[in-house]
N, C-alpha and C positions, 0 to 999 in steps of 0.2 A: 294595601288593597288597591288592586288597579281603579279608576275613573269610569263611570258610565261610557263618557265617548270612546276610552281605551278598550272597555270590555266588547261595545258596538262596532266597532273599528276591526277589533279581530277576529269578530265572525266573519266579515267579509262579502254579506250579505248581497243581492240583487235590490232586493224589496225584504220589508223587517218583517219576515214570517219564521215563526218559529212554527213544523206540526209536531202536533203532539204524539208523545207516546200511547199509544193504543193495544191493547191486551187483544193479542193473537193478530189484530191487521197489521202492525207496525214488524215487517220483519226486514232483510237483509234490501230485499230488493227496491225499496219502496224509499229505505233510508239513501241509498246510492242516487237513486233519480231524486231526489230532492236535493242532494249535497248539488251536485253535478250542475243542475239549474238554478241554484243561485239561492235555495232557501236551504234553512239547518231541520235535518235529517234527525229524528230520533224514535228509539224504539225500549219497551219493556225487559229490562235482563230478563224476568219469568218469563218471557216470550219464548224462549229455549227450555228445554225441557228440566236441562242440565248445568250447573256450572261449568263444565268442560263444554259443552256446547255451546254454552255464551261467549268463551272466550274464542271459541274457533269463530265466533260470525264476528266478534270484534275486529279483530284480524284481518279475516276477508274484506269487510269494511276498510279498515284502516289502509290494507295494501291497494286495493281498488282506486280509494278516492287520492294515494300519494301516484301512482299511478297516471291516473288522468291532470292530477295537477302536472306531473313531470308533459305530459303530449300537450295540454294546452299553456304553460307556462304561466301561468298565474294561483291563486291562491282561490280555494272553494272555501265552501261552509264548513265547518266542524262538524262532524257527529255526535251526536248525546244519546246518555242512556236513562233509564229512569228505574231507580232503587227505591224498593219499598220498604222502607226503615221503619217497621212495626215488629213488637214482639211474635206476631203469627207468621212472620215471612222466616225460615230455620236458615234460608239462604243468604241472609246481610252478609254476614261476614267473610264469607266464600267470595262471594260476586264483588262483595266492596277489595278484595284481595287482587282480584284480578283487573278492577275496574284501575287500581294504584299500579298493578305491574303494567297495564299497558297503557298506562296514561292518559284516560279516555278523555276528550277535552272538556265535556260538557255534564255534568251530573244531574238530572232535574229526584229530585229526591219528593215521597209523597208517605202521609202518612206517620209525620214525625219529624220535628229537627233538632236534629243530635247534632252538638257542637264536636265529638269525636269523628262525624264523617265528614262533614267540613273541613276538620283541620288535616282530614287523611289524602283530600282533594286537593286541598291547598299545598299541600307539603312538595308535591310537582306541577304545581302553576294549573290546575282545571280550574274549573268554575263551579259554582252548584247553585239551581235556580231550585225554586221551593215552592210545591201549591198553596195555597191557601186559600178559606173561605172567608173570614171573616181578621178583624185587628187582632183578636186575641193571637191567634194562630200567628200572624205577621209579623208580632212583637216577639213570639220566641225564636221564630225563624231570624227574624233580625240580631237578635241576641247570641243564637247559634253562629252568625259569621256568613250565612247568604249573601252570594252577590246581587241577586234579583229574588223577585217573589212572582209569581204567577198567580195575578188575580182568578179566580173561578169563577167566573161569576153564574145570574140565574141565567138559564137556558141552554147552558153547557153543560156538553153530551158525558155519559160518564159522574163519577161522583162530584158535583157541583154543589155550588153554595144557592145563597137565592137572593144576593146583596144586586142592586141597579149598579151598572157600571160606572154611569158618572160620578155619585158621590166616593165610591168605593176609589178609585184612581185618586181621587182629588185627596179625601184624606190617609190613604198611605203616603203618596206625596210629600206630605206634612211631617210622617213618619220616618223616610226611608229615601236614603238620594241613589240609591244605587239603582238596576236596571228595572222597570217593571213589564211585565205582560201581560195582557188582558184576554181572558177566555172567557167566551159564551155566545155561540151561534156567530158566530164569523166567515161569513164563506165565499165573499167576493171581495176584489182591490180596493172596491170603495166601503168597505167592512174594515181592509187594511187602513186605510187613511181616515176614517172615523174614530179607529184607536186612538190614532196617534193624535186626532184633534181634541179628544178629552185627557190624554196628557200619558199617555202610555209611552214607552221607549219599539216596542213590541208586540206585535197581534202571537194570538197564540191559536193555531185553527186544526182541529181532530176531525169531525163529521163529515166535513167536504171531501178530506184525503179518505175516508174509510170510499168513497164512490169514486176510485179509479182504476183503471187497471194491476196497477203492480199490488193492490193492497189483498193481503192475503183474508177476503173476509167471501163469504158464501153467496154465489148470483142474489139468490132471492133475500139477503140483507141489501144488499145494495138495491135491488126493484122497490123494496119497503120503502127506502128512503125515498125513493124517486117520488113514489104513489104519498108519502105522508107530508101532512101540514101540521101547524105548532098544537090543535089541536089530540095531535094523534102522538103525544110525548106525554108521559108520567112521571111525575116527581114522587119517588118511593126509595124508604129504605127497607123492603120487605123483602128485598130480593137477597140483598149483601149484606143488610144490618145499618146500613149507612146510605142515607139518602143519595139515591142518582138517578137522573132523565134517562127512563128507557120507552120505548118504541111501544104503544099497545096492543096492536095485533100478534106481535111476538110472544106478548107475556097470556094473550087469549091464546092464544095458537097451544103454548105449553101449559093451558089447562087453571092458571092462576088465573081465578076471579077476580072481582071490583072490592069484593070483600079482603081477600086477600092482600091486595096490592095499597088500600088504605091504612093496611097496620100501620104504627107506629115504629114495630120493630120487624128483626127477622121475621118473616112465617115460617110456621114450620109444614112444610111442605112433602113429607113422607120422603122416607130415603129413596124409593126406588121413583118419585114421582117429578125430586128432587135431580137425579142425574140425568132424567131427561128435561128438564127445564132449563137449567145450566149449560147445556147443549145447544138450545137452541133462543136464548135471550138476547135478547139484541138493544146494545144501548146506543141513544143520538140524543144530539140537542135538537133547541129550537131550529138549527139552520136549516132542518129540515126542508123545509118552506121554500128555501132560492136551488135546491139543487135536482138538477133533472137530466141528469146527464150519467156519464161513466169513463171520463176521456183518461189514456194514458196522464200519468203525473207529468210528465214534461210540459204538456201541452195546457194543462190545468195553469201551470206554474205562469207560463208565459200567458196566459187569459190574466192571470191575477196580475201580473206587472204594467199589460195594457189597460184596464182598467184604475188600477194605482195611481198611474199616471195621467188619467185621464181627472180622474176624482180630486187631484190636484190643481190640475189646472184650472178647472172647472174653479175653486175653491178661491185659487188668486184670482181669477177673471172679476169675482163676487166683490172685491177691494174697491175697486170703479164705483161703486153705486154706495158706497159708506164712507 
């Protein structure tokens, strides 16, 4: 099993941003302009309709980003995909088939860790990073063979945990020497280099990238964001069954109450009242709060590097006075 710095080393990275895979904004185009500028690219296999269709955006991906490596002569980010290894996904084994013929480098697997899709990753040198909320989770994903874990923590958009990120880094830490990542409301350089000074390997940032151009997500989810603060996020599992930070004027908009969105579990929400709320739900984190904009991904990318850098320095400047 390769080294943290060997695994770090061969992404290739600009600045240690990993974005995350996002259900329907993460598609073809969104992952390319992230490779391309110096952070790792990754998106949902169910993000295609089809397994035959996931492998054709594989590919395009793939030939794309060997492509640009051959014109600018050096080495990009890897691509990753993210496999939802639960018994209600019918597609694991399909998509993990294809994910092994075409060698995808990076696997962020959610929802389960199986020591069989590990070792089907490993068997031609990928990787496979692992969400998790809390130790329990961490310790089987460690067990399964992960080379990283993706902390989740509170305020992260999507199904999150609700663990403070400081102690949470510090005691996996204790757990686990291979790569870590840290998710929950992340959305500028100096978010990037506050990971890394509670002891992260890796920022892991979704919210920010749903507000850019290339991201395939609806004008008026991306204005919500603009217009909301940490205020105007809900922590509910009433929607999926599994607790996650969604947006509150989207879940009023689609008719779900304060009642509703309190349950404990799914609601049940009438079939026909059901397909149109699913339609139009919209999940974010806390990062809500710092983003007010909609800039192409390129251009995001390189804000976040000048800020990185600047949050750095700032940081050693502070040494003088201690």
């Amino acid at each position: 099993m390769p080294t943290t710095q060997e695994i770090l080393a061969s992404l290739h990275l600009d600045i240690p941003v990993v974005v995350s895979p996002m259900f329907i904004v993460s598609q073809q185009q969104l992952v390319l302009e992230c490779c391309k500028n110096g952070v790792l690219g990754t998106f949902p296999a169910l993000n295609n309709r089809t397994t035959k269709g996931f492998e054709e955006w594989v590919v395009e991906i793939k030939e794309e980003l060997k492509a640009e490596e051959e014109r600018l002569g050096k080495k990009l980010p890897p691509y990753g995909v993210n496999l939802i290894v639960h018994k209600t996904n019918p597609r694991v084994q399909a998509d993990l088939e294809v994910i092994v013929r075409q060698q995808v480098p990076l696997v962020i697997t959610s929802l389960g860790a199986v020591k069989e899709v590990v070792d089907a990753v490993h068997s031609y040198g990928g990787l496979i990073f692992h969400d998790v909320t809390n130790t329990y989770h961490a310790q089987k994903a460690i067990d399964a063979g992960a080379d990283g874990l993706i902390l989740v923590c509170a305020g992260a958009g999507g199904h999150a945990g609700t663990l403070n990120p400081i102690p949470f880094v510090s005691e996996i830490r204790k757990m686990f020497d291979g790569v870590i990542l840290l998710a929950g409301a992340l959305s500028s350089g100096r978010d990037v280099a506050t990971a890394l000074q509670m002891g992260a390997d890796l920022a892991y940032m979704g919210t920010r990238f749903i507000n850019t151009q290339e991201a395939i997500a609806d004008d008026a989810y991306k204005d919500m964001i603009i217009k909301s603060g940490t205020r105007d996020i809900i922590y509910t599992a009433s929607v999926s069954g599994i607790p996650a930070n969604w947006m509150v004027a989207s879940l009023e908009a689609a008719g779900i109450t304060k009642e509703m969105w309190d349950q404990k579990a799914k609601a049940d929400f009438g079939a026909e009242h059901e397909a149109k709320a699913w339609k139009n739900l919209w999940s974010a984190g806390h990062g809500v709060a710092t983003i007010d904009d909609n800039p192409p991904a390129a251009e995001l990318i390189q804000r976040l590097k000048r800020e990185f850098k600047l949050s750095l320095q700032e940081q050693a400047a502070l040494l003088a006075n201690y």
